[in-house]
C-alpha positions in Angstrom: 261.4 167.9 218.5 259.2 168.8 215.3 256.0 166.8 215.3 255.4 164.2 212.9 253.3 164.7 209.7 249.9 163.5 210.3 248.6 161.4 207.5 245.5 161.7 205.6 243.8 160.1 202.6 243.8 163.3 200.9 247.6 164.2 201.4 248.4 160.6 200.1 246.4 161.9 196.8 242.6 161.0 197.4 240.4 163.6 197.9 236.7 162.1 198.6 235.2 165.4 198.5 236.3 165.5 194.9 234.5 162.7 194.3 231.2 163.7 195.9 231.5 166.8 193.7 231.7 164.3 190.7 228.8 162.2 191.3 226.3 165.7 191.7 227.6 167.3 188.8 227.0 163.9 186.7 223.3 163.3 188.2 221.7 165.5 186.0 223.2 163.4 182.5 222.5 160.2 183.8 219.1 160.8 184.9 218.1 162.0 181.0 218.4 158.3 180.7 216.4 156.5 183.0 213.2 155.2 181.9 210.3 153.5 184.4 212.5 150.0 184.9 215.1 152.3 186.7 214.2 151.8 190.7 216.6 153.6 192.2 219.0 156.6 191.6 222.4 156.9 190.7 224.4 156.2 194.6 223.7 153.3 195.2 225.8 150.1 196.2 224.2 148.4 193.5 221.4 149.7 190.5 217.8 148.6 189.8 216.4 147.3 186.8 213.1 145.8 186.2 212.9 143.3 183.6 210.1 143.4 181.2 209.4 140.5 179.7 206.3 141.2 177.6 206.4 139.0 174.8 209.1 137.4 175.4 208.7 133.5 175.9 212.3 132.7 177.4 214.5 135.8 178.3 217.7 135.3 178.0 219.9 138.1 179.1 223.4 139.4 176.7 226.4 141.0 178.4 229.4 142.9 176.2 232.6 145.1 178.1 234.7 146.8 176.2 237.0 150.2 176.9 237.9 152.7 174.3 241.8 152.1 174.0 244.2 154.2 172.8 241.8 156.8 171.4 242.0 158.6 175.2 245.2 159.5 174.4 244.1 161.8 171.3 241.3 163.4 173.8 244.2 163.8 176.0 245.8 165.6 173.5 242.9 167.9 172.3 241.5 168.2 175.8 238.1 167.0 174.8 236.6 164.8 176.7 233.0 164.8 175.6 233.0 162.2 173.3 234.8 159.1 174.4 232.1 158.2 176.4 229.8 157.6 173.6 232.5 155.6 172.8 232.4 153.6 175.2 228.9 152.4 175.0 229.4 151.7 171.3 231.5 149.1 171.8 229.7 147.5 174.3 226.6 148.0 173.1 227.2 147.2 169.4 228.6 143.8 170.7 225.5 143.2 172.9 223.2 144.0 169.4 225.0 141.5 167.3 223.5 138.5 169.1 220.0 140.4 167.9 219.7 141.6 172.0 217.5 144.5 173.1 220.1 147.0 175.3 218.9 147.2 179.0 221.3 148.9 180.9 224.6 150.2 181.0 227.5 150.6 183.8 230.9 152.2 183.4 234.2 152.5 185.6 236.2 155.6 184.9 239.8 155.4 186.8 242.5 159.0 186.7 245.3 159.4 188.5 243.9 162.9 189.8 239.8 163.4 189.8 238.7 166.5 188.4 235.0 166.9 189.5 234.5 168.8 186.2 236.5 166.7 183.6 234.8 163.6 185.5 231.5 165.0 184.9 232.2 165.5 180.9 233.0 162.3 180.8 230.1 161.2 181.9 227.9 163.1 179.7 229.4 161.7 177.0 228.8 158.2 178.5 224.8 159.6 179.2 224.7 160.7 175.2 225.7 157.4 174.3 222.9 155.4 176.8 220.3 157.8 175.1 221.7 157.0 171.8 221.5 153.5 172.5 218.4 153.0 174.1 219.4 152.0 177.3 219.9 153.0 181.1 223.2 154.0 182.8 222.6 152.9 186.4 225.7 152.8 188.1 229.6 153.0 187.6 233.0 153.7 189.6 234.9 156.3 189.8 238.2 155.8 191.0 241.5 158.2 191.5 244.8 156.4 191.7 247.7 158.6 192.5 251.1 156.9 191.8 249.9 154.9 189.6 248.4 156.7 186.3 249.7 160.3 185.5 247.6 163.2 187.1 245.9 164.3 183.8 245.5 161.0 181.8 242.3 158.3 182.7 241.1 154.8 181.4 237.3 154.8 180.5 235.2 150.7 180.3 231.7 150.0 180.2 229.9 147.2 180.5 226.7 146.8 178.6 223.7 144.6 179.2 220.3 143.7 177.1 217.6 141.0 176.8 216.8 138.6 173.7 214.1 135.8 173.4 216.1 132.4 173.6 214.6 131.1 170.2 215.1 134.5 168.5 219.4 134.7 169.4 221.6 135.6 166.1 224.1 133.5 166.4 225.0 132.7 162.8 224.6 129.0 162.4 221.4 130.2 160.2 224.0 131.6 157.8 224.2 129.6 154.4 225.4 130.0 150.6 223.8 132.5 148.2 222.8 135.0 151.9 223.5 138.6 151.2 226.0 140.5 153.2 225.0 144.4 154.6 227.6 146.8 155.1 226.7 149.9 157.0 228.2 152.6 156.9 230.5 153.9 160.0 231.3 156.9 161.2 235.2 156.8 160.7 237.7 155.4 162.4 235.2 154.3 165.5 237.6 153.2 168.5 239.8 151.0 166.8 243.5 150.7 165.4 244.3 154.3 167.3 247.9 152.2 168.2 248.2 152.7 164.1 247.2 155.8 163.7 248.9 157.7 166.3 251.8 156.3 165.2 251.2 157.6 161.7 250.1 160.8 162.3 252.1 162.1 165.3 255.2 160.4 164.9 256.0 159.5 161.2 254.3 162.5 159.2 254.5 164.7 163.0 251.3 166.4 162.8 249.4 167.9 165.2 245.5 167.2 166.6 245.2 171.5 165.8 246.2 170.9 162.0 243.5 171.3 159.2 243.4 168.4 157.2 242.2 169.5 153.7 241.3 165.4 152.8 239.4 165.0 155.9 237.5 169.1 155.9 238.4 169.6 159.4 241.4 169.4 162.4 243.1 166.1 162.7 242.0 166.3 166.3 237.9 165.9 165.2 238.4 163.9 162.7 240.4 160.8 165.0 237.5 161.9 167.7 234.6 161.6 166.0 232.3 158.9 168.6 231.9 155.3 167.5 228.2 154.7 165.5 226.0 152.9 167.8 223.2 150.7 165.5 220.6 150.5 168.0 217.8 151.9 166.2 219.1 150.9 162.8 219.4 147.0 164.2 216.1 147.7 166.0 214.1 148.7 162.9 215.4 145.5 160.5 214.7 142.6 163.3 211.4 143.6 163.5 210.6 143.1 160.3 213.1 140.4 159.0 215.2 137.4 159.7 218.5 138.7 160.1 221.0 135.1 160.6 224.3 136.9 161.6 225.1 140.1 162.8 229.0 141.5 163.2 230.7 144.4 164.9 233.6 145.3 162.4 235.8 145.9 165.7 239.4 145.2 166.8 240.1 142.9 164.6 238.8 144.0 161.6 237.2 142.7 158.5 239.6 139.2 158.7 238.9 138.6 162.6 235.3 139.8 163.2 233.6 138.4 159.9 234.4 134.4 161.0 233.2 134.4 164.6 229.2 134.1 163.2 230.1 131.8 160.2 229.7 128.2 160.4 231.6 126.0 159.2 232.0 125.4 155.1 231.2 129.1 155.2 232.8 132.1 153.5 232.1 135.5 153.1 233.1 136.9 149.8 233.6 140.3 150.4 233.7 143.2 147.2 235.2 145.7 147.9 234.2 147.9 145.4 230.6 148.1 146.7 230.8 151.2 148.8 233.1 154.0 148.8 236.0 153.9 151.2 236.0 157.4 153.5 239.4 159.6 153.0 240.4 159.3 156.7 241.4 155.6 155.6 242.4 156.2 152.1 244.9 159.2 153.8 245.9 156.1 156.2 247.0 154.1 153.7 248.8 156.0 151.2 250.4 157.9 153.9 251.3 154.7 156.1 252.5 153.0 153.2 250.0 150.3 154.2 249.1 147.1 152.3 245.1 146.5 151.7 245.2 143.3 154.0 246.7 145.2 157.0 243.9 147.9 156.6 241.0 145.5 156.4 243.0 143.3 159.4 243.2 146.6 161.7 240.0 148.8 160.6 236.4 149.1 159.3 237.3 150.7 156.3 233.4 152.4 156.7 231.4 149.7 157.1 231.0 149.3 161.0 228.4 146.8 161.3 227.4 144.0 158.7 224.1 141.7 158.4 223.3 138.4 157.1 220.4 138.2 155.4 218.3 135.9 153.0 218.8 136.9 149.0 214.8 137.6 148.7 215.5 140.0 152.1 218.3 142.1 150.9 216.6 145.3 149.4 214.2 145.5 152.0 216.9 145.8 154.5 218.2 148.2 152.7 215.3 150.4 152.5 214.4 149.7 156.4 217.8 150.8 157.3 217.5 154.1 155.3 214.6 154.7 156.6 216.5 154.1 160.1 219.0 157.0 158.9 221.7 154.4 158.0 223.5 154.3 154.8 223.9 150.6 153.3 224.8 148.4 150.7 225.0 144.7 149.4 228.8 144.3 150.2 229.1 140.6 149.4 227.4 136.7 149.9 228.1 133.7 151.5 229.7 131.3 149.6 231.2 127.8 150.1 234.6 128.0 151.6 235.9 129.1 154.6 236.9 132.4 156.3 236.7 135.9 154.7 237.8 136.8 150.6 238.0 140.7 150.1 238.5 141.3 145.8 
């Protein structure tokens, strides 16, 4: 009689030692951003931060999670896998900013349906880049392989962002009244939103691929939909400590229409011009290749301006100036007028 199969966790599609492999190839990235509130190494059931509160009266700590959607599948289709971790702290991060929120720390949970010590690792630097970039400590995460349930080469990348703000110094928005000045700043692109849309567009309907040169955009189709998310923690950093900033929002999923209302208070609009900045030619190629109306594009993207501010008339230019000299590009995109909701002319 033949003898029956032993089974092991490995055969059934888990391989452990894979994973070990992982975690010491990613140790160097994340420690590039620890700083002296880390107490403990990357291992651990659970990671260290010490809180420090100097100057601040009553801390008040700010959570954000957010993934990096459909944009995996156009690193899937490049095999690049460097970026989307940046991407993944933007969104979390940039969230955690708008409610005027130091970044503290950062945790992210990367799950494959077949770990690849290597492409794990690259994933994670990217993530590391991104905690630098932001100011803030990756401590922990998860890595997790699940055969039978994802495809072998394919993964799902969240993150889960934390910082600190002084109770009486919150953004929340209520501050926001008529004759305020809106600032746009400027994005880097598409960021990691509305990639439902454009993969759609670009590899079904006009069937390109991520290898061809697109002469609008100066590069591959590929780069250009990869290029990471902005992440405005120095720019943000640089205007709150000089001004009163009363709203803050993270042109998201959601767009312009969505994102805009969830700082205004009520008998609130924001008049939006849209003439004030000049659109970048990955979304003017969007549009006139998608045959898409203006409202759908401000509903689904950034259309370049990733993060706005709310700020007093008098404040405006010096906002300006400070984020310039923060490396950002900005302009006066609009006010606050009486009404309600969001008007884009």
């Amino acid at each position: 009689m033949k003898s029956e199969e032993k089974l092991t966790y490995k055969s059934a599609g888990v391989d452990t030692k894979e994973g070990e492999k992982a975690v010491e190839l990613m140790k160097p990235y994340v420690k590039k951003t620890f700083d002296e509130n880390v107490l403990a190494g990357i291992g651990s059931f659970g990671g260290f931060y010490k809180l420090a509160l100097d100057g601040i009266k009553e801390p008040v700590l700010v959570s954000g999670t957010d993934g990096v959607g459909t944009k995996l599948k156009v690193a899937f289709l490049t095999d690049k896998h460097d970026t989307v971790g940046i991407d993944c702290v933007a969104m979390c991060v940039n969230d955690v900013l708008c409610q005027g929120a130091k970044p503290l720390f950062f945790l992210d949970s990367i799950a494959t349906g077949k770990l690849e010590a290597e492409n794990i690792a690259t994933i994670v630097k990217g993530v590391a880049e991104g905690c630098v970039i932001a100011k803030c400590a990756l401590i922990g995460g998860e890595t997790a392989e699940h055969p039978g349930m994802m495809p072998e080469d394919e993964y799902d990348i969240a993150g889960f962002a934390v910082g600190i703000a002084d109770r009486e110094k919150i953004i929340t928005g209520e501050k926001i009244k008529e004759g305020d000045k809106i600032i746009g700043i400027s994005s880097s692109g598409l960021h990691s939103n509305g990639f439902s849309l454009v993969r759609k567009l670009f590899f079904e309907k006009l069937k390109l691929d991520v290898k061809d040169y697109i002469e609008e955009f100066q590069t591959r189709l590929g780069d250009a939909l990869l290029k990471p998310t902005k992440i405005y923690t120095a720019a943000c950093g640089a205007v709150l400590a000089k001004y009163d900033i009363k709203g803050i929002v993270h042109i998201t999923g959601g767009g312009f229409y969505e994102n805009i209302p969830r700082v205004l208070p009520d008998g609130i609009c924001a008049r939006i011009d849209a003439s004030s900045w000049e659109r970048p030619e990955i979304f003017k190629y969007i549009m006139k290749h998608g045959n898409i109306e203006e409202a759908e594009m401000y509903k689904t993207f950034n259309m370049g301006i990733g993060m706005m501010m709310f700020a007093a008339a008098a404040d405006a230019c010096g906002v300006i100036e400070t984020l310039k000299q923060a490396g950002e590009t900005s302009y006066v995109i609009g006010e606050a007028v009486k009404g309600e909701g969001v008007a884009i002319s």
